[in-house]
MIDOSE-1310 file (N, C-alpha, C; in nm, 2 decimals, decimal comma, always signed):
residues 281
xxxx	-6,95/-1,44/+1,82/-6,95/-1,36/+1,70/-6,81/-1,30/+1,67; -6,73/-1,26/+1,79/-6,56/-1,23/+1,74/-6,51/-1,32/+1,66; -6,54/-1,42/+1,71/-6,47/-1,51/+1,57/-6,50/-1,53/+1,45; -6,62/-1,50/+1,40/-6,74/-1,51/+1,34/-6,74/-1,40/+1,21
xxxx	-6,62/-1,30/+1,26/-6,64/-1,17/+1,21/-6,51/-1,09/+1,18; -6,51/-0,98/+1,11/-6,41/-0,91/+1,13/-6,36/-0,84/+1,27; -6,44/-0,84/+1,38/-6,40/-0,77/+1,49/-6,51/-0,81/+1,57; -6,68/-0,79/+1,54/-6,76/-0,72/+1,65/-6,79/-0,86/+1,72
xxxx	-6,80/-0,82/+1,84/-6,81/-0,95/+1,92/-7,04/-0,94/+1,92; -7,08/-0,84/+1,85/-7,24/-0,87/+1,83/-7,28/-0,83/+1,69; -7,34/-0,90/+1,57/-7,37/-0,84/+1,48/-7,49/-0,75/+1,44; -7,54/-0,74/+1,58/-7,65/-0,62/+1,61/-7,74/-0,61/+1,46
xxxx	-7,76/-0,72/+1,38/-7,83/-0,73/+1,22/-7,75/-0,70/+1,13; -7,64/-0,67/+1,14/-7,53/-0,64/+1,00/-7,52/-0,74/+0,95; -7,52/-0,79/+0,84/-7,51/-0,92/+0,76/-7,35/-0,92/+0,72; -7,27/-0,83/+0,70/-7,14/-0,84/+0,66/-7,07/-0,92/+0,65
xxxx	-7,08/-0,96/+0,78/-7,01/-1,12/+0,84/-7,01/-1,20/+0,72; -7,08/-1,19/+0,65/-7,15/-1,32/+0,61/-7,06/-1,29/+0,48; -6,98/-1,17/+0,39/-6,90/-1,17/+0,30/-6,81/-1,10/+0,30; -6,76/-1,13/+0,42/-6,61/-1,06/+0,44/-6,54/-0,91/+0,55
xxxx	-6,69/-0,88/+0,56/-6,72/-0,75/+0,62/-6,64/-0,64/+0,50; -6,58/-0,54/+0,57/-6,58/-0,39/+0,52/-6,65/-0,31/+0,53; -6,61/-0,15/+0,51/-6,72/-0,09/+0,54/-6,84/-0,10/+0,66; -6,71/-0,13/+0,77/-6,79/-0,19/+0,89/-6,89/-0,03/+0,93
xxxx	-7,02/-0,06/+0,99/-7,05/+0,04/+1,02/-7,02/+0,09/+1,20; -6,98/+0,01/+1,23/-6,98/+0,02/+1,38/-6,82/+0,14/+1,37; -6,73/+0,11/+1,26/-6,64/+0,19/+1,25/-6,65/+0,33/+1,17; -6,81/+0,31/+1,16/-6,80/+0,46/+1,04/-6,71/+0,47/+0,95
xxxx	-6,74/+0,33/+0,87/-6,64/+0,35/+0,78/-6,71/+0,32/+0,61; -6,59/+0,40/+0,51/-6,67/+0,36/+0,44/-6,59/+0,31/+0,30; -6,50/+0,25/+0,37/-6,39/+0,17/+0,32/-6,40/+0,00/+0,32; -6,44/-0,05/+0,19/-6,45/-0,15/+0,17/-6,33/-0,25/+0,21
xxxx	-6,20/-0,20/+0,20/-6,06/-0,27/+0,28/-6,06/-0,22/+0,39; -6,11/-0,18/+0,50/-6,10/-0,11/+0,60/-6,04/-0,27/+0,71; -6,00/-0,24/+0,84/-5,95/-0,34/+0,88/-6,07/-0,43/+0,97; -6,20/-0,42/+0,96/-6,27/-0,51/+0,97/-6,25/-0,64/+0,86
xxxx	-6,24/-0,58/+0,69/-6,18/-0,68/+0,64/-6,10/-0,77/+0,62; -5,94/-0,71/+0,66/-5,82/-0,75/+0,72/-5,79/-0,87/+0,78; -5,88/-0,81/+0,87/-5,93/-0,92/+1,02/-6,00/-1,00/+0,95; -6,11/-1,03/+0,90/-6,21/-1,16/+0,85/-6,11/-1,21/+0,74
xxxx	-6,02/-1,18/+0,68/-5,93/-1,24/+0,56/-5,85/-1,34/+0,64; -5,81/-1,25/+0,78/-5,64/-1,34/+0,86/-5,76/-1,41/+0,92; -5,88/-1,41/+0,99/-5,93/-1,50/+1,08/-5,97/-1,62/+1,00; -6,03/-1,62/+0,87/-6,06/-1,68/+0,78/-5,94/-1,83/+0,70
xxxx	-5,82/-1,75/+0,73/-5,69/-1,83/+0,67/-5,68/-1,88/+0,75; -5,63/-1,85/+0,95/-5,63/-1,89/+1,05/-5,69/-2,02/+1,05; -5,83/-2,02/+1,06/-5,95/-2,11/+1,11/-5,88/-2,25/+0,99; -5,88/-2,18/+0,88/-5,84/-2,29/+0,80/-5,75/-2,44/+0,79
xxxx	-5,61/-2,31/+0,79/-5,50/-2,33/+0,85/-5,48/-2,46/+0,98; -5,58/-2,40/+1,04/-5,55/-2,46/+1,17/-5,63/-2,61/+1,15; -5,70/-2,61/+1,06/-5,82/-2,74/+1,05/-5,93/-2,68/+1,19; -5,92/-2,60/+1,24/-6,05/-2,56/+1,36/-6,19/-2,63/+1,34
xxxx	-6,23/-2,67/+1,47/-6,36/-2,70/+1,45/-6,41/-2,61/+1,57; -6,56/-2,60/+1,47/-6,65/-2,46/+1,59/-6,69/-2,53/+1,66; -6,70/-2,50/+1,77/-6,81/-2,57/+1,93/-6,89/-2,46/+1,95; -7,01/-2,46/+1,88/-7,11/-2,36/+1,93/-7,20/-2,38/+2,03
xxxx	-7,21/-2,30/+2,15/-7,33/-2,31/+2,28/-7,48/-2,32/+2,21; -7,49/-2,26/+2,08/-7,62/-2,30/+2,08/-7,70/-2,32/+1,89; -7,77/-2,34/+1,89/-7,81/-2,35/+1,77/-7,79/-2,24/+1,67; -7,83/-2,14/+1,75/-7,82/-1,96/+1,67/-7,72/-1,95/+1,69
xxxx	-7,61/-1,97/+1,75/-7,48/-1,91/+1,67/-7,41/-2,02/+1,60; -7,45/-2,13/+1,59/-7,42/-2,22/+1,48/-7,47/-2,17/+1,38; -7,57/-2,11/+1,32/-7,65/-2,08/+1,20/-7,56/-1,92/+1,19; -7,50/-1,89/+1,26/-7,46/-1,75/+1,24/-7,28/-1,80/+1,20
xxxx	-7,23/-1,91/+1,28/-7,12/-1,94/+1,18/-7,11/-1,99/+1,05; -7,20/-2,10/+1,10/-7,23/-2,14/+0,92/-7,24/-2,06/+0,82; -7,33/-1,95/+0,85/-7,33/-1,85/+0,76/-7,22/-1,74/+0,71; -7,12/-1,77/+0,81/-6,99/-1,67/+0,85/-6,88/-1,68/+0,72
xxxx	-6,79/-1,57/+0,68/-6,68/-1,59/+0,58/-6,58/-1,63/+0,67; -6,56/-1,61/+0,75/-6,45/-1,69/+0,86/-6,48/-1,79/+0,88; -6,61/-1,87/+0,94/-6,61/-1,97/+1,02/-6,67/-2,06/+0,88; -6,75/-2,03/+0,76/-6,82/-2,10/+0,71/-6,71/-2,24/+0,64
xxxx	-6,80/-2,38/+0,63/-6,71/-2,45/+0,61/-6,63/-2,51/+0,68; -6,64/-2,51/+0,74/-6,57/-2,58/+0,91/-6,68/-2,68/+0,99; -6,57/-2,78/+1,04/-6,65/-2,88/+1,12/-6,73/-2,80/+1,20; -6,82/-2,82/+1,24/-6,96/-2,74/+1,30/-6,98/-2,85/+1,45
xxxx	-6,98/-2,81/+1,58/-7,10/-2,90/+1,68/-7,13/-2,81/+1,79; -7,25/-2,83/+1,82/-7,36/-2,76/+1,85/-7,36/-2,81/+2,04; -7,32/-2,77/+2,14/-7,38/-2,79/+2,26/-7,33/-2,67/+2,32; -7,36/-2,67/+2,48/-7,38/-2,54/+2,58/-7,28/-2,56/+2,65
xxxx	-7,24/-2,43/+2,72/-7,12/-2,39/+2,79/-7,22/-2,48/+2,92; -7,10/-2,55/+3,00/-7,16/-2,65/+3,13/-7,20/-2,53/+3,23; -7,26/-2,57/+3,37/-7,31/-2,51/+3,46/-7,30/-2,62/+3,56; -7,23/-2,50/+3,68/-7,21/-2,59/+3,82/-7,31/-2,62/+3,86
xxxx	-7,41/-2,73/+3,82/-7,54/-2,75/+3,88/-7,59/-2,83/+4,02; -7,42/-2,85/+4,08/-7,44/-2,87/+4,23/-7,46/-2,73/+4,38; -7,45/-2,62/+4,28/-7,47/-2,49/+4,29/-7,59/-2,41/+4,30; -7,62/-2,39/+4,10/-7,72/-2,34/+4,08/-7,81/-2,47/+4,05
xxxx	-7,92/-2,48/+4,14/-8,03/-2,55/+4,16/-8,14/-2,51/+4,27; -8,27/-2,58/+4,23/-8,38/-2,50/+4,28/-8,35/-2,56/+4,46; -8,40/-2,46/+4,44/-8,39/-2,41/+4,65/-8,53/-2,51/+4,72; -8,42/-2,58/+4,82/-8,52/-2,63/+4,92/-8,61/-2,52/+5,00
xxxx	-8,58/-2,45/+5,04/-8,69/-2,32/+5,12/-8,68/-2,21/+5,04; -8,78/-2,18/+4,97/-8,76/-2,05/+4,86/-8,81/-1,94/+5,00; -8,87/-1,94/+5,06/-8,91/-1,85/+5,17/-8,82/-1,83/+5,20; -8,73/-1,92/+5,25/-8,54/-1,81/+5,36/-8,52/-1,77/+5,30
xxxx	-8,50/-1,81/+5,14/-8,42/-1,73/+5,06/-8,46/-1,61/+4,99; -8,60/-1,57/+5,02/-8,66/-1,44/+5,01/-8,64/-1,36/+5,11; -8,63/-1,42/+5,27/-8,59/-1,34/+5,40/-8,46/-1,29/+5,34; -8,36/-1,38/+5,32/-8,25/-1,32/+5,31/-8,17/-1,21/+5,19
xxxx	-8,29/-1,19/+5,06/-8,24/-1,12/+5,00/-8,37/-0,99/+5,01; -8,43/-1,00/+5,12/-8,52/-0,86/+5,16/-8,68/-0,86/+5,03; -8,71/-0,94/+5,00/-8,81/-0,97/+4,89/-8,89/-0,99/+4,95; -9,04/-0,99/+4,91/-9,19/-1,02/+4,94/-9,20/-1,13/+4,96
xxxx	-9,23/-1,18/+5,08/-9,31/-1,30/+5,19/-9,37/-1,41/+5,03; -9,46/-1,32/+4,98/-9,64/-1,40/+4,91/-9,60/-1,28/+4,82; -9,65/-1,34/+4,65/-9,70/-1,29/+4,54/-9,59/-1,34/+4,43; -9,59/-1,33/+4,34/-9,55/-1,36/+4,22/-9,38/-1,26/+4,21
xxxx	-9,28/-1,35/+4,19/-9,17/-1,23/+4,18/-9,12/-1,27/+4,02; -9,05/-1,16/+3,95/-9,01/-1,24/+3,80/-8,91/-1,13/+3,83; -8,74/-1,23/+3,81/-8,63/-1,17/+3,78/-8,59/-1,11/+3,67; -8,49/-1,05/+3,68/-8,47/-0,99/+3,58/-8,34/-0,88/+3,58
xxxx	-8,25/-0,93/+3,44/-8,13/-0,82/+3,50/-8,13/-0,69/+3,44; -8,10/-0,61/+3,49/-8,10/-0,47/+3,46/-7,95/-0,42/+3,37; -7,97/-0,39/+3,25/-7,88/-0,30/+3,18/-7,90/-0,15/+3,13; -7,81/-0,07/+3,04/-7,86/+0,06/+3,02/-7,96/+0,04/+2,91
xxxx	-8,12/+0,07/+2,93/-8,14/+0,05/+2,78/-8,07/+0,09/+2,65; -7,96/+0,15/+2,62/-7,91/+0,26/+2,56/-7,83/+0,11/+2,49; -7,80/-0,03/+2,52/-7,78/-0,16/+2,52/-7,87/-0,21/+2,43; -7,97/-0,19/+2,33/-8,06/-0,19/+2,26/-8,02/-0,36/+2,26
xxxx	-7,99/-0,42/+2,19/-7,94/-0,58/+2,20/-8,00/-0,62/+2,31; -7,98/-0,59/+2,44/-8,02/-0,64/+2,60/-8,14/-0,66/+2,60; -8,21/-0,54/+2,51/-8,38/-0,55/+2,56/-8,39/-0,48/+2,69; -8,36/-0,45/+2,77/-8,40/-0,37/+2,89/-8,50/-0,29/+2,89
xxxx	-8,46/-0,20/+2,77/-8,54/-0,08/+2,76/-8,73/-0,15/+2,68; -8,68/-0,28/+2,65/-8,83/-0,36/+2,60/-8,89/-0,37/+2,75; -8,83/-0,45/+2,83/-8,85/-0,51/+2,92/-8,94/-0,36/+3,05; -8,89/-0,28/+3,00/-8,93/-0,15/+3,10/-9,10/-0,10/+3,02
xxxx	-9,06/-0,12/+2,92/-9,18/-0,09/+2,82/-9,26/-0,19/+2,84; -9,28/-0,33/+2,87/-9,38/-0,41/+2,89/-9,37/-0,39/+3,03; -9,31/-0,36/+3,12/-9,40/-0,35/+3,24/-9,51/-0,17/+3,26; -9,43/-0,10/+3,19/-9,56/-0,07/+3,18/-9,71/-0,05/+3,15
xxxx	-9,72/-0,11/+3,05/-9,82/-0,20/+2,98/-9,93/-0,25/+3,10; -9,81/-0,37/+3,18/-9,89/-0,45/+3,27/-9,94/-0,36/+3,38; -9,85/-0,25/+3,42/-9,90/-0,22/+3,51/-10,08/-0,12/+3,47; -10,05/-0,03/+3,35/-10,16/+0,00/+3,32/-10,28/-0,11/+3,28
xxxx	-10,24/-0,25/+3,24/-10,36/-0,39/+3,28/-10,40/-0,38/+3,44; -10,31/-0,31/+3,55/-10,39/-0,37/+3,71/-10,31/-0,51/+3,73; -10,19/-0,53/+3,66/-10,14/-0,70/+3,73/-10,01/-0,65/+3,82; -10,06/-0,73/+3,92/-9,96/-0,72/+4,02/-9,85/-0,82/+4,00
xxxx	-9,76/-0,76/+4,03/-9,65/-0,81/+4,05/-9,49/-0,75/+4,10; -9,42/-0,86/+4,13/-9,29/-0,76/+4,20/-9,17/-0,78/+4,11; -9,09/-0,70/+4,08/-9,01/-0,74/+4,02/-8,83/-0,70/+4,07; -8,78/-0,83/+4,05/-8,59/-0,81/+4,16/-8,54/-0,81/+4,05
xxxx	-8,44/-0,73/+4,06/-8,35/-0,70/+3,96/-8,23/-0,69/+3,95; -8,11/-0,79/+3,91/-8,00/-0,78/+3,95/-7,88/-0,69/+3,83; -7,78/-0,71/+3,85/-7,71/-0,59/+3,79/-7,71/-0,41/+3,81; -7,72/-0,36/+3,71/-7,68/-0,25/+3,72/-7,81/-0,15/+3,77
xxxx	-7,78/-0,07/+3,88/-7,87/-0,03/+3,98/-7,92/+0,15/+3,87; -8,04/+0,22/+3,90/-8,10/+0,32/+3,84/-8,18/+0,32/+3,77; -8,21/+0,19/+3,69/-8,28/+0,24/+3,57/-8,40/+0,17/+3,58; -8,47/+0,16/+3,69/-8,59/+0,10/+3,67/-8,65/+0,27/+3,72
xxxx	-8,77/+0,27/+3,61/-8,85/+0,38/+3,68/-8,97/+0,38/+3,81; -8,95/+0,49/+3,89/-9,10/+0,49/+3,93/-9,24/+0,53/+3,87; -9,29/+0,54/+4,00/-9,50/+0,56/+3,96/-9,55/+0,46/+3,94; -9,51/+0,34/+3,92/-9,56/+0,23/+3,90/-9,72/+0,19/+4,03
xxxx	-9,78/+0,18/+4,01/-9,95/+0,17/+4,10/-9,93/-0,01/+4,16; -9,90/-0,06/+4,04/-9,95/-0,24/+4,06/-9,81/-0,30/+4,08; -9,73/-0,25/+4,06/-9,60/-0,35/+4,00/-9,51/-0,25/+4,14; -9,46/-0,38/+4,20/-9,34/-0,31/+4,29/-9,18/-0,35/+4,22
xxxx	-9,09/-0,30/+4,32/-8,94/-0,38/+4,29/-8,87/-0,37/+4,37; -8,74/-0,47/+4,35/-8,61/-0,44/+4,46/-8,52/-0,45/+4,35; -8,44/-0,38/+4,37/-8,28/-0,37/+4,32/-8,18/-0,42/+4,39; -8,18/-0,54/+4,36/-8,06/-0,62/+4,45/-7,93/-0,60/+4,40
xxxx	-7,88/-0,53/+4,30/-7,73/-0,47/+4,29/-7,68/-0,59/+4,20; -7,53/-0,61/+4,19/-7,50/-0,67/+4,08/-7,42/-0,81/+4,22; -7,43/-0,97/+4,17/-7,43/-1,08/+4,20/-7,35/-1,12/+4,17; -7,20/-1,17/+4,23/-7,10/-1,19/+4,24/-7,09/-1,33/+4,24
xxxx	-7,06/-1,41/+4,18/-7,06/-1,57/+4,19/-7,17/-1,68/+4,15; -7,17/-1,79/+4,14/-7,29/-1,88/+4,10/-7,39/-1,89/+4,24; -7,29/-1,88/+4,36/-7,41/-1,88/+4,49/-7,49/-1,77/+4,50; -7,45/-1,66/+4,48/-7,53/-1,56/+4,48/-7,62/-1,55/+4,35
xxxx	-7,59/-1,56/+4,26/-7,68/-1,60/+4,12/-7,78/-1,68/+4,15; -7,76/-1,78/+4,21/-7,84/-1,90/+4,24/-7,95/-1,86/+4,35; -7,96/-1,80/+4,45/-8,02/-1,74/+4,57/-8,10/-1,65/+4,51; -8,09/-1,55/+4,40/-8,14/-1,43/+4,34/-8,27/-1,54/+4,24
xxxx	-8,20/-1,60/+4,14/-8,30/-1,72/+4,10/-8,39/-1,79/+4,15; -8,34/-1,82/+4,28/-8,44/-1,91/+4,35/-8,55/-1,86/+4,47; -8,49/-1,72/+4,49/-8,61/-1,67/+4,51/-8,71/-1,62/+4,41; -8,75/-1,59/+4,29/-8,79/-1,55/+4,18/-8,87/-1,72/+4,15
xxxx	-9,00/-1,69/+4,07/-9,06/-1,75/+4,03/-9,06/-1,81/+3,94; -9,05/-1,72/+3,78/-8,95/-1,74/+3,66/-8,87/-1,60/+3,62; -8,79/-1,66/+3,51/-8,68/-1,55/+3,48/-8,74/-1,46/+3,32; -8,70/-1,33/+3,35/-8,71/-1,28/+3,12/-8,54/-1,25/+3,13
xxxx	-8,53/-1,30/+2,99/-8,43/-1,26/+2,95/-8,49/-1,20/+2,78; -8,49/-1,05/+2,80/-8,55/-0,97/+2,69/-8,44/-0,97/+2,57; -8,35/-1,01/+2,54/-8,23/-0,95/+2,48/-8,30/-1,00/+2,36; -8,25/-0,93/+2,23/-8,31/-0,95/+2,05/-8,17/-0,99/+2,01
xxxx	-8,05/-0,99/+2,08/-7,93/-1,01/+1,96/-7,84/-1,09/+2,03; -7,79/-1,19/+2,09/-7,69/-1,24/+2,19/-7,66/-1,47/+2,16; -7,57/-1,46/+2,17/-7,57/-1,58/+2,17/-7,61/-1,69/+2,32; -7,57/-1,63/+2,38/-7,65/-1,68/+2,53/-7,81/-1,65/+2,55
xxxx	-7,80/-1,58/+2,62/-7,72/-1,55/+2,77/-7,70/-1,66/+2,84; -7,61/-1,64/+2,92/-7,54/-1,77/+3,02/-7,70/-1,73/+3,16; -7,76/-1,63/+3,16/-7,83/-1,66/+3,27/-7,96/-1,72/+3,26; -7,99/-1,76/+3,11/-8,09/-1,83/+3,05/-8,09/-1,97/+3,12
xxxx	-7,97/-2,04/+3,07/-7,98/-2,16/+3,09/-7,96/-2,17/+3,29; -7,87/-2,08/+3,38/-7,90/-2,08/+3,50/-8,01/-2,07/+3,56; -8,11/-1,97/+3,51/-8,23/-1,97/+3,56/-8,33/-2,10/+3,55; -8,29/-2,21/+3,47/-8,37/-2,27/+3,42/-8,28/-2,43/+3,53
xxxx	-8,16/-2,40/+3,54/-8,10/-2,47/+3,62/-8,14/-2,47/+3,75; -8,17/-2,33/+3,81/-8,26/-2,31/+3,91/-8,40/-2,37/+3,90; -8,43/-2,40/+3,84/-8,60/-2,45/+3,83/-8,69/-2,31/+3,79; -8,60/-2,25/+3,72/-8,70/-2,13/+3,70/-8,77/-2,11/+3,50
xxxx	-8,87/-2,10/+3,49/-8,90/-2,12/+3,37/-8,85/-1,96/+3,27; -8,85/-1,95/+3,17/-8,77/-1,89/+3,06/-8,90/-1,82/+2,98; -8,91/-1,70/+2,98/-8,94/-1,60/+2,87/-8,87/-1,57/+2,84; -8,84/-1,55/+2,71/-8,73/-1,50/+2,61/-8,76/-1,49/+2,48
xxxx	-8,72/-1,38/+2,40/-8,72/-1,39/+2,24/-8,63/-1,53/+2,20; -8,74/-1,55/+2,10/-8,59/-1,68/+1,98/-8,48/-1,67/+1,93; -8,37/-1,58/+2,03/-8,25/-1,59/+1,97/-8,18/-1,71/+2,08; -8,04/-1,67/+2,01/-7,92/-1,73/+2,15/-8,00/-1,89/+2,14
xxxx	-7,95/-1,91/+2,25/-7,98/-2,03/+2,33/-8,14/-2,07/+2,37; -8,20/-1,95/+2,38/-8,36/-1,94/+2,43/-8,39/-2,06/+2,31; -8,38/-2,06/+2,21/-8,52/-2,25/+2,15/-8,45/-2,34/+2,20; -8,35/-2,34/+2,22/-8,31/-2,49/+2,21/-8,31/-2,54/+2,37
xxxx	-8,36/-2,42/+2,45/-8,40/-2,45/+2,59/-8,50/-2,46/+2,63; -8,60/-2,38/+2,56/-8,79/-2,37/+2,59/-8,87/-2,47/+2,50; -8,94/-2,55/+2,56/-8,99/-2,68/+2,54/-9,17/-2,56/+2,54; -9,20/-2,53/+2,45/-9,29/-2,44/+2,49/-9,43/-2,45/+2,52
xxxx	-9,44/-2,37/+2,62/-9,60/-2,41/+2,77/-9,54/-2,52/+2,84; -9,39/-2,54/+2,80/-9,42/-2,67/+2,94/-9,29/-2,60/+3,04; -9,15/-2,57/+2,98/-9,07/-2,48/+3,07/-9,05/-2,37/+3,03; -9,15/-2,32/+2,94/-9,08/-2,21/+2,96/-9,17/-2,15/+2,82
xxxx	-9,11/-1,99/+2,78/-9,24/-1,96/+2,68/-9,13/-1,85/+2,56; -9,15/-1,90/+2,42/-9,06/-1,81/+2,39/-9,16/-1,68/+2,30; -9,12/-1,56/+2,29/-9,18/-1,45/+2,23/-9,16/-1,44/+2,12; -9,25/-1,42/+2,01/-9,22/-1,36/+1,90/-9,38/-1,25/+1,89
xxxx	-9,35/-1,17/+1,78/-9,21/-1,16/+1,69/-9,08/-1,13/+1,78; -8,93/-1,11/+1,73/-8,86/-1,11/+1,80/-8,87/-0,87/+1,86; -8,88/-0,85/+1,97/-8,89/-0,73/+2,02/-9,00/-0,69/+2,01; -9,08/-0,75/+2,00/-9,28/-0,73/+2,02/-9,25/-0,71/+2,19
xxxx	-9,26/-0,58/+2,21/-9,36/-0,53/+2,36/-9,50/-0,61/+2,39; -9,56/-0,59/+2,31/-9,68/-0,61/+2,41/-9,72/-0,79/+2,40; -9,61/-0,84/+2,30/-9,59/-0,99/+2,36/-9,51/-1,06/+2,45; -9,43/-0,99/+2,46/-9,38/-0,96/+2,64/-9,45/-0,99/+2,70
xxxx	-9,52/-0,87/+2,74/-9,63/-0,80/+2,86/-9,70/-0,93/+2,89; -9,81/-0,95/+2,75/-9,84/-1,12/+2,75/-9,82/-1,24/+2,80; -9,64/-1,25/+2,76/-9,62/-1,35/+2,84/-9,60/-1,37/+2,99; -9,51/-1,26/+3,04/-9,53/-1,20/+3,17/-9,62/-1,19/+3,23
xxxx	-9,73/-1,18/+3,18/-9,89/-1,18/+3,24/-9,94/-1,28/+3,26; -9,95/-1,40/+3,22/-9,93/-1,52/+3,19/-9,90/-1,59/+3,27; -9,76/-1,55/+3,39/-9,65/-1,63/+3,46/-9,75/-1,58/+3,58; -9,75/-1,43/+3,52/-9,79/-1,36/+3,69/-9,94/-1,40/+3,77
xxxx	-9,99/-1,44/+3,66/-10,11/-1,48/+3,73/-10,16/-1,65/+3,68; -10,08/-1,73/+3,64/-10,07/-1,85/+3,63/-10,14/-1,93/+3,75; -10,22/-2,02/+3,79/-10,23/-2,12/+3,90/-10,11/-2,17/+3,90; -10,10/-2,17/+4,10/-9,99/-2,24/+4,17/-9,96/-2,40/+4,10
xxxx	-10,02/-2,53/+4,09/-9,98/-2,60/+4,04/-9,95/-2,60/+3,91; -9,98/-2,53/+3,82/-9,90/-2,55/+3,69/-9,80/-2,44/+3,68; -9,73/-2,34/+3,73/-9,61/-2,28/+3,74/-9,54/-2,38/+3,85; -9,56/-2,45/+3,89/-9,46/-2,60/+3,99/-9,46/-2,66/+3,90
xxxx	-9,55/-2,68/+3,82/-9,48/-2,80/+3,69/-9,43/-2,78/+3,60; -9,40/-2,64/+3,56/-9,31/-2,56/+3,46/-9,19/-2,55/+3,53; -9,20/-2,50/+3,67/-9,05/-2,50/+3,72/-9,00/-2,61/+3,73; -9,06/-2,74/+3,73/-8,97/-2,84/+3,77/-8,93/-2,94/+3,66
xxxx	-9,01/-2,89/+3,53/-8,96/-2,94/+3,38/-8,84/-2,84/+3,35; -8,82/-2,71/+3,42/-8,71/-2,61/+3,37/-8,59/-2,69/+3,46; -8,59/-2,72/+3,55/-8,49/-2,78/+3,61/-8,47/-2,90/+3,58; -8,57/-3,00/+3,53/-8,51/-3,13/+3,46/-8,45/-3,12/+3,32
xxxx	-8,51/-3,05/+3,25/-8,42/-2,99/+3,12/-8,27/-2,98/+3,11; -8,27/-2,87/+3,24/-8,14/-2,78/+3,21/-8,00/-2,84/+3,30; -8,09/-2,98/+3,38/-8,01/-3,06/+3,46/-7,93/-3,17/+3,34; -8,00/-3,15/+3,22/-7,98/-3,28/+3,15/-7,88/-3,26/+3,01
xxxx	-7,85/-3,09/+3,01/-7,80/-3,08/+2,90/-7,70/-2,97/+2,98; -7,68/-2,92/+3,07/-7,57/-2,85/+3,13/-7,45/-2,89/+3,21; -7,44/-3,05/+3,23/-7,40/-3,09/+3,31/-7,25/-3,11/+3,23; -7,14/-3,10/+3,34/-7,02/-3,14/+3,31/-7,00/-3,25/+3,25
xxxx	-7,02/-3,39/+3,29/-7,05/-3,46/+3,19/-7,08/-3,48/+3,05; -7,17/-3,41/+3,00/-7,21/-3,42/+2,90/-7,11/-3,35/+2,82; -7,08/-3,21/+2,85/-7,01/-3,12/+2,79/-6,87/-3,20/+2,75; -6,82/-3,26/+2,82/-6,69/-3,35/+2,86/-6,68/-3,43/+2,74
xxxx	-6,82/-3,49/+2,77/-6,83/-3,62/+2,60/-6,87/-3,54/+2,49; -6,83/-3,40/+2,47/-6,87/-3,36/+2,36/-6,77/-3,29/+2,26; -6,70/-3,26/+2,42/-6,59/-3,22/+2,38/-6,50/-3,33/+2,31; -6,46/-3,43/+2,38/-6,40/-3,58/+2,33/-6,43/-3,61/+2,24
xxxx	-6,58/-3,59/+2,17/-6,59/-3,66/+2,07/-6,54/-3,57/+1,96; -6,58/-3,41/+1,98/-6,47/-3,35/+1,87/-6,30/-3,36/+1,84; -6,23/-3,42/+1,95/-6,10/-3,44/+1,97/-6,09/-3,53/+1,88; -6,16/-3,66/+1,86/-6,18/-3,79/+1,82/-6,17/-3,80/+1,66
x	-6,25/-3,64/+1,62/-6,27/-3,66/+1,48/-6,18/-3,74/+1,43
């Protein structure tokens, strides 16, 4: 979206983008020339100028440049940032790799990363709000949580957790994944997330609202499940409920359609020939 825009790298629903900006509100401003404008006029000439073509990761921020006074009008192609997927991939013993990150032996775990809800975009603070829900349904479950450590609450009766702190690298990303059963990524506003398509690289199936990259990853009931409307809580909860108490063989057949998917469209290769072919124009 920085490129996309006069400045904001999220358009958190401001349609501005879409005619030049001004009167950005993120600047409290109420100056129609203000230098959000400025910016979308030089980025606008720039893109031109240059003949640029957009490489968008996913479908929704294609439709969000398209729609853009900077980017609109411009060569357009649509694929995903690659993933080391000799890395992140599903784990031959998911049991060691529960020993070694201190997690539950037996039961259902769903990852998940932890921001300030105060991140409204992230969804966290959804994601806190549907587990409560579940836990007042009686569904057990455990939930690991990487990133930023605090903000999960207690009292919970059904629902445990661990706070595994924040995950330094794709090996450690990949270990946190592959202990976990499937992944949420709660977020309502984002062009990724880059941990969407990892979790799914791990063999882990995808709840997510329909923004970012989440459709064009979830093949839906088979890897993975997307929410609407987009920030419905208690369709969350739903789906989450869903995973948590799924039969063993059909959550093994979701995870292992999440890992053929994400094996097929993340790979260096492909990215490589997609790149080339935009060079080629």
């Amino acid at each position: 979206m920085a490129h996309a825009t006069g400045g904001c790298h999220s358009n958190l629903g401001c349609q501005k983008y879409q005619t030049g900006c001004g009167a950005c509100p993120l600047l409290a401003s109420a100056d129609p020339q203000d230098i959000s404008t400025i910016q979308a006029a030089r980025r606008a000439r720039i893109w031109k100028e240059l003949g640029a073509v957009v490489l968008a990761p996913s479908s929704w921020s294609a439709r969000q440049a398209k729609e853009s006074f900077t980017l609109g009008g411009l060569e357009l192609r649509t694929f995903p940032i690659p993933l080391d997927l000799g890395v992140l991939k599903p784990a031959s013993d998911q049991s060691a790799v529960r020993r070694e990150l201190g997690l539950p032996a037996e039961g259902r775990i769903v990852l998940v990363r932890a921001l300030d809800p105060g991140l409204v975009y992230k969804g966290f603070g959804l994601f806190l709000e549907a587990l409560k829900q579940l836990d007042a349904q009686g569904v057990v479950l455990h939930i690991a949580v990487i990133g930023d450590r605090g903000f999960l609450p207690g009292g919970f009766r059904h629902i445990t957790t661990t706070e595994l702190g924040p995950q330094r690298g794709d090996a450690a990303l990949a270990r946190a994944y592959q202990a976990a059963d499937f992944f949420v990524s709660p977020s309502t506003n984002e062009t990724g997330p880059m941990m969407a398509g990892e979790a799914m690289a791990c063999g882990r199936p995808l709840i997510a609202y329909p923004i970012g990259i989440a459709p064009d990853l979830i093949d839906q009931g088979r890897n993975g499940t997307l929410v609407e409307p987009i920030g419905d809580v208690a369709a969350l909860a739903a789906a989450i409920r869903s995973y948590a108490e799924m039969p063993a063989a059909e959550l093994a057949a979701r995870q292992q359609a999440a890992a053929d998917s994400a094996g097929r469209i993340f790979s260096a290769r492909y990215f490589a020939e997609q790149v080339q072919a935009a060079l080629r124009r």
